[in-house]
C-alpha positions in Angstrom: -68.3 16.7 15.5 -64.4 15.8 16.0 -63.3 19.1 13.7 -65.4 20.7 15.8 -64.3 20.4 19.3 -60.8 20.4 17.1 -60.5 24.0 16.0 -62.6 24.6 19.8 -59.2 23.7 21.5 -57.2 25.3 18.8 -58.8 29.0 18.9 -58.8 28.5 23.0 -55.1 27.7 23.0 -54.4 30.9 21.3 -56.9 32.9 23.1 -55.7 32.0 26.7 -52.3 32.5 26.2 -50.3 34.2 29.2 -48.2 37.0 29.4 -44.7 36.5 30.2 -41.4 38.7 31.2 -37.3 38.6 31.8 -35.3 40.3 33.0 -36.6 41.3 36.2 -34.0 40.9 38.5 -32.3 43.6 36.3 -34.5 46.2 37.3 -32.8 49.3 39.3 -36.0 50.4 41.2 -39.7 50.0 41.8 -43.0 52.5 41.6 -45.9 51.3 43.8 -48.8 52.3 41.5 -51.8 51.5 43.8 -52.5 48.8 46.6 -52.3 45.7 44.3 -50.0 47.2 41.2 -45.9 47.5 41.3 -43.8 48.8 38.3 -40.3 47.4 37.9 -38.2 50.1 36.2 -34.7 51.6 35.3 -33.2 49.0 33.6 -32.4 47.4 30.4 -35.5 46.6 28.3 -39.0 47.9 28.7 -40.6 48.3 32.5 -42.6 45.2 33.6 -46.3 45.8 35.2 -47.0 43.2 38.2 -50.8 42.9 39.4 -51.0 40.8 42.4 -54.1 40.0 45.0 -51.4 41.3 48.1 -51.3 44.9 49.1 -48.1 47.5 48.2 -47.8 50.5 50.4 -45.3 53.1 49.4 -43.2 52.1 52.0 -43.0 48.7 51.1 -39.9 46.6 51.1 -39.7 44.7 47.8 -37.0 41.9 46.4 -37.7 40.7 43.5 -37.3 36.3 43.6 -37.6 35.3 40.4 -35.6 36.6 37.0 -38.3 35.1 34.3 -42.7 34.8 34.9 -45.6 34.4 33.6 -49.5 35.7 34.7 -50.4 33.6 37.4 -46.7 32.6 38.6 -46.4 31.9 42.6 -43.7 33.6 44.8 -42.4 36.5 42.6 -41.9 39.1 45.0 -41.1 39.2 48.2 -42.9 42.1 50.2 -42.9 43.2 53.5 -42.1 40.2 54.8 -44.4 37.9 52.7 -44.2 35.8 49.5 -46.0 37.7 46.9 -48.1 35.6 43.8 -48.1 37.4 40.1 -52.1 37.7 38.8 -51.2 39.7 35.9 -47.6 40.6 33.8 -47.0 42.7 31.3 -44.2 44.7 29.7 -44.8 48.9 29.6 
């Protein structure tokens, strides 16, 4: 019963594994892609996909507060005047 719930926690370690990204704060500019998706871009490395729970407008104001996240990080953006949350991160 103990290898059991052994290899259990070991294949769910590796299966719930977030996504993380650097460099952010190098990024030159942003595309808003819908109301809940922003792509960091022009700059060195690959583009970074954030999904978030807030909304993105095309007019948004965005400043990016943190260089290095992960899925589910708090206070990554900072949009139109409110702290935004990462759900999802991935490099494009």
């Amino acid at each position: 019963m103990k290898k059991i719930i052994f290899w259990l926690l070991v294949f769910l370690s590796f299966s719930t594994q977030a996504d993380c990204v650097y460099g952010a704060k190098s990024k030159m500019s942003f595309v808003i892609l819908d109301s809940h998706s922003i792509l960091l871009k022009n700059g060195p490395g690959k583009d970074i996909l954030i999904k978030s729970f807030s909304f993105f407008n095309s007019g948004s104001s965005v400043t990016i507060l943190k260089d290095s996240f992960c899925d589910y990080e708090s206070a990554v953006l900072y949009v139109d005047g409110n702290v935004v949350d990462a759900q999802q991160v991935k490099w494009i």
